[in-house]
GUPA-388759 format. One line per field, with one value per residue (C-alpha): x, y, z; residue in three letters; residue number from 1. Coordinates in steps of 0.5 Angstrom, whole numbers. Each point is the difference from the previous one (the first is absolute). Layout:
x c(X; ...)
y c(Y; ...)
z c(Z; ...)
aa c(ALA; ...)
i c(NUM; ...)
This chain:
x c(-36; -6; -2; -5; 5; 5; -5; -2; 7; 1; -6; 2; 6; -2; -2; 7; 5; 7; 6; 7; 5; 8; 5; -3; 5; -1; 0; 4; -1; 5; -2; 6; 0; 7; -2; 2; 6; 5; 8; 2; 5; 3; 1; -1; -5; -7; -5; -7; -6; -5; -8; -4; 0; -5; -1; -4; -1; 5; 2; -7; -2; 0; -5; -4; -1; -2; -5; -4; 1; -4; -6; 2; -4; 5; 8; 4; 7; 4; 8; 4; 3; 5; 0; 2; -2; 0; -5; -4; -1; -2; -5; -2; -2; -2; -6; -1; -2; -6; 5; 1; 6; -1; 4; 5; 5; 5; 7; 6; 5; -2; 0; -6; 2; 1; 1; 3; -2; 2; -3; 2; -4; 1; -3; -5; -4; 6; 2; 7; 1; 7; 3; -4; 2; -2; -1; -2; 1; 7; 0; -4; -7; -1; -3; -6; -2; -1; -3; -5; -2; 0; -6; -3; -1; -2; -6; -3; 1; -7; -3; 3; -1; 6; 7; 6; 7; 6; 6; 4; 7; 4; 5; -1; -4; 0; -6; -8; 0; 4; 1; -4; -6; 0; -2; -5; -2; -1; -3; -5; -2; -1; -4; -4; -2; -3; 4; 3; 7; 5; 8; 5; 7; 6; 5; -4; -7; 2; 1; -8; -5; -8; 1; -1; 6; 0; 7; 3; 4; 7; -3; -4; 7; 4; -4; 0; 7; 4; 7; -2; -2; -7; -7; -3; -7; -4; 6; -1; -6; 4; 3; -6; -3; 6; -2; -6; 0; 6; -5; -7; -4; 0; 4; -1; 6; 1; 3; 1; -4; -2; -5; -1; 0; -4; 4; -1; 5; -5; -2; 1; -5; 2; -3; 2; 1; -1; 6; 1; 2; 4; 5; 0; 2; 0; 2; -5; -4; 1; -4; -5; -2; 1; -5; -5; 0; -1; -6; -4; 2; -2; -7; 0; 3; 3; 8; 0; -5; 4; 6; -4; -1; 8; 1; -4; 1; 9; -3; -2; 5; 5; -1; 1; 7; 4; -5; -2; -7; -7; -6; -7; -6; -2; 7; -1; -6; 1; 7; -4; -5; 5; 3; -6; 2; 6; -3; -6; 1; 7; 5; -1; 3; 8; 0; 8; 3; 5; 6; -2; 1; 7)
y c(25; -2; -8; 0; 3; -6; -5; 3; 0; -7; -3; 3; -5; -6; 3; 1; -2; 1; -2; 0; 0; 0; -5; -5; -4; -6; 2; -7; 0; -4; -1; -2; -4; 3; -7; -4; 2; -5; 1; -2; -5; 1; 9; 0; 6; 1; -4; 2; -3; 2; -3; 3; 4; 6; 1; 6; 6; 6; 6; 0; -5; 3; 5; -5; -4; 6; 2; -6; 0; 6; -3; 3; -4; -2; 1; -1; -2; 3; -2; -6; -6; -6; -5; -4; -2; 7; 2; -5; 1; 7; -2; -4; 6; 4; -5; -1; 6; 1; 4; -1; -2; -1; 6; -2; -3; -7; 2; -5; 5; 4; -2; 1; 7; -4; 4; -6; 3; -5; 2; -3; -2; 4; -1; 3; 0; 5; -1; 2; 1; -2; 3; -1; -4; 4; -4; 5; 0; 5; 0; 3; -3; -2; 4; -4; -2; 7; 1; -6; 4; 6; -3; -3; 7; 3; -5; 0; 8; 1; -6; 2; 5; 2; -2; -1; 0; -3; 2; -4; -2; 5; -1; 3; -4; -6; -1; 1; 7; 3; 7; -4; -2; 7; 3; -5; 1; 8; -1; -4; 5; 5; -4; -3; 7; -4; -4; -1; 0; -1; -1; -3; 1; 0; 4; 2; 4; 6; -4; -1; 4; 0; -4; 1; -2; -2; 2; 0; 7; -3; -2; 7; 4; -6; 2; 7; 1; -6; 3; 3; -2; -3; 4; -3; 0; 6; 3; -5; 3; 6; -6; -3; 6; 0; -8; 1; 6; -4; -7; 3; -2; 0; -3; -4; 2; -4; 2; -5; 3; 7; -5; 1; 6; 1; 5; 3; 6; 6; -4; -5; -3; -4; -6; -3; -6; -3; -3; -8; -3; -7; -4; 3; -3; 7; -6; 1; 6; 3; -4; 0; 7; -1; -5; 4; 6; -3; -4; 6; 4; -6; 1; 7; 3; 7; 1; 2; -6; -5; 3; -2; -6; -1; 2; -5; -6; 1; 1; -7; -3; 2; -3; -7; -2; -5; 1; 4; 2; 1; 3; -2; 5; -3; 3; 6; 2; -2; 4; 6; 0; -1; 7; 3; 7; -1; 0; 4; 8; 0; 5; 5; 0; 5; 4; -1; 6; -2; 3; -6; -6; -3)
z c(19; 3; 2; -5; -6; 3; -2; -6; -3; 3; -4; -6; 1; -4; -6; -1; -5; 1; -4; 4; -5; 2; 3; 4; 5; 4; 8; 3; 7; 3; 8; 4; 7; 4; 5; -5; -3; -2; -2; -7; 1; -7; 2; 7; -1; 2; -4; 2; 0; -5; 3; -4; -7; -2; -8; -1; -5; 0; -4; -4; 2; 7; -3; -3; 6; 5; -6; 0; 8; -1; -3; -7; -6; -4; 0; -6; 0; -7; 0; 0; 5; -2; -3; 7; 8; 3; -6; 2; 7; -3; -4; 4; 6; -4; -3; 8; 1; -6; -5; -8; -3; -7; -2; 5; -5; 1; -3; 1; -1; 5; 8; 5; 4; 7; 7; 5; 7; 6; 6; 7; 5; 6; 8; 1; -6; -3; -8; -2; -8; -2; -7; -5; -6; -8; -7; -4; -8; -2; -6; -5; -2; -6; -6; -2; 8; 0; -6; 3; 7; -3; -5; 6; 4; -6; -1; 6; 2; -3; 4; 7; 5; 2; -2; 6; -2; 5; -2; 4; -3; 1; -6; -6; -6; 4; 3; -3; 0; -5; -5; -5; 5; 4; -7; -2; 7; -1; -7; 4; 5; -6; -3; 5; 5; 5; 2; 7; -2; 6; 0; 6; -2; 5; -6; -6; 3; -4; -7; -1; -3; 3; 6; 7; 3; 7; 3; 8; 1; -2; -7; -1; 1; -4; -6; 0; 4; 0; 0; 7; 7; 1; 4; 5; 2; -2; -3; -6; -2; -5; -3; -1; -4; -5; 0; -2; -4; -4; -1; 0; 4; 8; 5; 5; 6; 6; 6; 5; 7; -4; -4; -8; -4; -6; -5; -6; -3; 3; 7; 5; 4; 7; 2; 7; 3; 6; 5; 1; 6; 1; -6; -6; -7; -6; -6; -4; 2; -6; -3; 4; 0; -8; 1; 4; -4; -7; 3; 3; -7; -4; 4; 0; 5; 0; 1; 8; 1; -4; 3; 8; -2; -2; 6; 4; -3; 1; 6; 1; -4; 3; 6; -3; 2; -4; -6; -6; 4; -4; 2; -1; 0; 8; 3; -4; 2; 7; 0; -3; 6; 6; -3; -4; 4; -5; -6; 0; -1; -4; -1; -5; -6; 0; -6; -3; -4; -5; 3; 5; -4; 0)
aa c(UNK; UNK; UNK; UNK; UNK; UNK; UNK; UNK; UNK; UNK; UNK; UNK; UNK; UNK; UNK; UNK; UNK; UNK; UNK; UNK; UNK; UNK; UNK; UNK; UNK; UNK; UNK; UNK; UNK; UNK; UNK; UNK; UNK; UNK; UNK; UNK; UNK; UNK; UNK; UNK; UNK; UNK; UNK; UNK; UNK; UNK; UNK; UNK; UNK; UNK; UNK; UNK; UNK; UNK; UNK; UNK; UNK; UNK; UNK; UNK; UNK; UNK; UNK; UNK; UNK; UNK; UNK; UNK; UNK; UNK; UNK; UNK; UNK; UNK; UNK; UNK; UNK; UNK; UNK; UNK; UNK; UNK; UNK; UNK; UNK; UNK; UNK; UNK; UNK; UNK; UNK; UNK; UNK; UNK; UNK; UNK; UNK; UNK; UNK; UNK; UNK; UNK; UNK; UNK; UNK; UNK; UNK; UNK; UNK; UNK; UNK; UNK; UNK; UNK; UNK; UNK; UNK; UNK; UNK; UNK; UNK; UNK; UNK; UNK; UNK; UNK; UNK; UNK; UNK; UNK; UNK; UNK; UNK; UNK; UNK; UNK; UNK; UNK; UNK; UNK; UNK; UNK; UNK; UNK; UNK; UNK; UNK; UNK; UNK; UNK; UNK; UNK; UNK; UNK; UNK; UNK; UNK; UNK; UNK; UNK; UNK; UNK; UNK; UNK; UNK; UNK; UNK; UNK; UNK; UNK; UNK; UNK; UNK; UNK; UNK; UNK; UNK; UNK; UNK; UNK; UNK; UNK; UNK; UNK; UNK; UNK; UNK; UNK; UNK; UNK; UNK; UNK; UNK; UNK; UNK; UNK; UNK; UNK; UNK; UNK; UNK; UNK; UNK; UNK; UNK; UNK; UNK; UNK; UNK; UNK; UNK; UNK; UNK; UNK; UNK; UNK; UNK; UNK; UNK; UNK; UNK; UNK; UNK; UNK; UNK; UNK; UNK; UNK; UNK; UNK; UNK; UNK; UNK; UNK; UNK; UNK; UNK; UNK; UNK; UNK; UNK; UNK; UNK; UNK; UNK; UNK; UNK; UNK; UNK; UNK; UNK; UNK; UNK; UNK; UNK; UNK; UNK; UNK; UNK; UNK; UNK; UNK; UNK; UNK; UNK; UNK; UNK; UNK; UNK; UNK; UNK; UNK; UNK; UNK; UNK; UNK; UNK; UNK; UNK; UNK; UNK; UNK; UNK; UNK; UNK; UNK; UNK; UNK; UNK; UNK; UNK; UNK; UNK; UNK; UNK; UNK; UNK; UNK; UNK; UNK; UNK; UNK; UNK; UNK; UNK; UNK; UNK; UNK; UNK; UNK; UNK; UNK; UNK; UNK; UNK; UNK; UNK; UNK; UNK; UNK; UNK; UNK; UNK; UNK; UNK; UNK; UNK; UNK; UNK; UNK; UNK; UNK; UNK; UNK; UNK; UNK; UNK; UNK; UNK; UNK; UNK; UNK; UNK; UNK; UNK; UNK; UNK; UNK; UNK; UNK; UNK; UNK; UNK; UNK; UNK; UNK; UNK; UNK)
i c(1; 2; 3; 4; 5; 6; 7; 8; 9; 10; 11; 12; 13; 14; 15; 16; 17; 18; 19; 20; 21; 22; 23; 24; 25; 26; 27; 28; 29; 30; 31; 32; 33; 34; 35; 36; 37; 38; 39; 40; 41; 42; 43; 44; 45; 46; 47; 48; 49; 50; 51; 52; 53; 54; 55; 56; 57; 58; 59; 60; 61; 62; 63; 64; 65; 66; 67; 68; 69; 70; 71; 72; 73; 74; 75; 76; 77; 78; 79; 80; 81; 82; 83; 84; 85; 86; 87; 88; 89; 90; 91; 92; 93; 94; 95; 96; 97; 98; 99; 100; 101; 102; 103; 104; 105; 106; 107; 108; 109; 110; 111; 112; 113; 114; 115; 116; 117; 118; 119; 120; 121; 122; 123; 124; 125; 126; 127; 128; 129; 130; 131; 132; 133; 134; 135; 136; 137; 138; 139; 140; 141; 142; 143; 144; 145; 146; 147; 148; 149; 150; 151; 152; 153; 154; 155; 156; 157; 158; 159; 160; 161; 162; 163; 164; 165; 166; 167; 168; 169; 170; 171; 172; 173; 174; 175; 176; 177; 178; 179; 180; 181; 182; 183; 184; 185; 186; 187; 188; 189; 190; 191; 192; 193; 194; 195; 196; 197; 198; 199; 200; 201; 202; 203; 204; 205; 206; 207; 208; 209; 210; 211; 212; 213; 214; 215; 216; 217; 218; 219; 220; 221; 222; 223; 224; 225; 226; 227; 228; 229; 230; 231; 232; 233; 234; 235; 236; 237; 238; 239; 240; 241; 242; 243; 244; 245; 246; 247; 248; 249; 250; 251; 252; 253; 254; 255; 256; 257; 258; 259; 260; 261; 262; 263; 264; 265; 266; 267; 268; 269; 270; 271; 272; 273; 274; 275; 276; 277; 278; 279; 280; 281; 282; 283; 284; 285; 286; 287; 288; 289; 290; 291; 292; 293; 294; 295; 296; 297; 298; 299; 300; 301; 302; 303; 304; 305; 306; 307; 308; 309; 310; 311; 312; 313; 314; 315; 316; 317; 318; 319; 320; 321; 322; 323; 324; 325; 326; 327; 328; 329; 330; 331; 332; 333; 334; 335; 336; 337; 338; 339; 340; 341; 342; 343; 344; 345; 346; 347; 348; 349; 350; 351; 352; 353; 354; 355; 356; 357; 358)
């Protein structure tokens, strides 16, 4: 990839229109100072000192803030949050940062998804995430809130560029994307050819039909072979195959150091990454690198140039401590040309055989 091609790909970004269905959390960052630590009378146990607190999308809502970081025209939220303060506070985060929530449904039967992280303040600058406290929903979602969202996809399917679906709660039927939803989502992705159609699923990858999921090694090997111990890296890209033979579509597999690989049942296609130095904070890369790919497809790109400009914005988001970073186009292009060498002549395609898919 070129300069010139990098900025053609980013100028195509606001004509873009997204819609990012899936279970939208509530980022709560508690910032604790340790120097104002108190002891309970009541207890006799630490009682911590909360300064400041940070409300930000998570899960999807993460997407959505690092597609509209980016500069992509219009993001559109489809899901459900509470009736309650957690859902306003996300609400209110995603209206800040340009997103849609009309199809974003308030339900009194159902909590906002909330990830409570406290982060202590350390010397020197240094944050130290405590343990994370979880709200989620663990019963299953009711019949006629999910007959309401899988209208709302449907409806805008043919309105949109792309579709980006976050699956994020890990309990069966609980959470947004359910049996029902992943077979409206495979009708429209047969209805609908041209759509950019993405999937982020930490258990279900291979439960969906005509979306290109992106996976980590662990999840690509859990899919296909979840009985038995998990590849590394490189070694994932079989697993990845049979993934992608199983859905029908490409996948896009990242390796940690060893970058991101575009795989289809016949080949794989590496794409590689750059070091980064200094603190790094990995919670939300994911996202990120999901964001960036569907970006570049909705505004044209091939897959291994949609998979470099993953690569770079994790690389920028990674580097934002105590936080679920977003990159926007000024960082990615600045990356880009720091390591132009990088990403200029790219590897090969690797022709796979079908004994080398797991």
């Amino acid at each position: 990839m070129t300069r010139e091609r990098l900025d053609q790909i980013l100028s195509g970004f606001a004509s873009a229109r997204v819609a990012v269905l899936g279970d939208f959390f509530l980022d709560k960052y508690l910032e604790i100072d340790p120097a104002l630590t108190e002891t309970s009378l009541e207890t006799g146990l630490e009682a911590r000192q909360v300064v400041a607190v940070r409300c930000q999308p998570g899960g999807a809502g993460n997407v959505a803030a690092n597609l509209r970081a980016l500069g992509v025209g219009e993001v559109i939220c489809v899901g459900f949050t509470g009736d309650d303060g957690d859902g306003f506070e996300l609400t209110r985060a995603l209206r800040a940062i340009g997103a849609h929530i009309e199809h974003l449904i308030p339900r009194p039967d159902r909590r906002t998804p909330t990830y409570c992280k406290p982060i202590l303040w350390l010397p020197g600058g240094q944050v130290q995430e405590l343990e994370r406290l979880d709200t989620k929903n663990r019963t299953t979602i009711p019949p006629a809130l999910e007959s309401e969202i899988i209208a709302s996809i449907r409806a805008l399917a043919p309105e949109v560029t792309a579709v980006m679906v976050q699956d994020q709660v890990q309990e069966a039927e609980c959470g947004v994307v359910t049996s029902g939803m992943r077979e409206a989502l495979a009708e429209l992705m047969q209805v609908y050819p041209s759509l950019v159609g993405l999937v982020d699923s930490r258990t279900r990858l291979g439960l969906f039909r005509g979306m290109m999921p992106k996976c980590n090694d662990q999840e690509a090997c859990c899919a296909v072979h979840p009985e038995t111990p998990q590849h590394r890296g490189p070694e994932a890209i079989p697993c990845a195959a049979a993934l992608s033979a199983r859905v029908g579509a490409p996948v896009f597999l990242t390796m940690g150091s060893a970058g991101m690989a575009v795989v289809s049942p016949e080949r794989a296609q590496r794409v590689p990454t750059i070091r980064v130095e200094g603190p790094l904070d990995i919670v939300g890369a994911g996202d990120s690198a999901a964001s960036g790919i569907v970006s570049a497809l909705c505004a044209g790109a091939a897959l291994d140039e949609a998979a470099v400009i993953g690569n770079i914005v994790s690389s920028v988001t990674i580097q934002q401590v105590g936080t679920t970073g977003t990159a926007n186009q000024r960082q990615l292009r600045q990356r880009f040309i720091e390591h132009e060498d990088v990403w200029r002549n790219l590897p090969q395609p690797e022709g796979l055989l079908p004994s080398d898919r797991e």
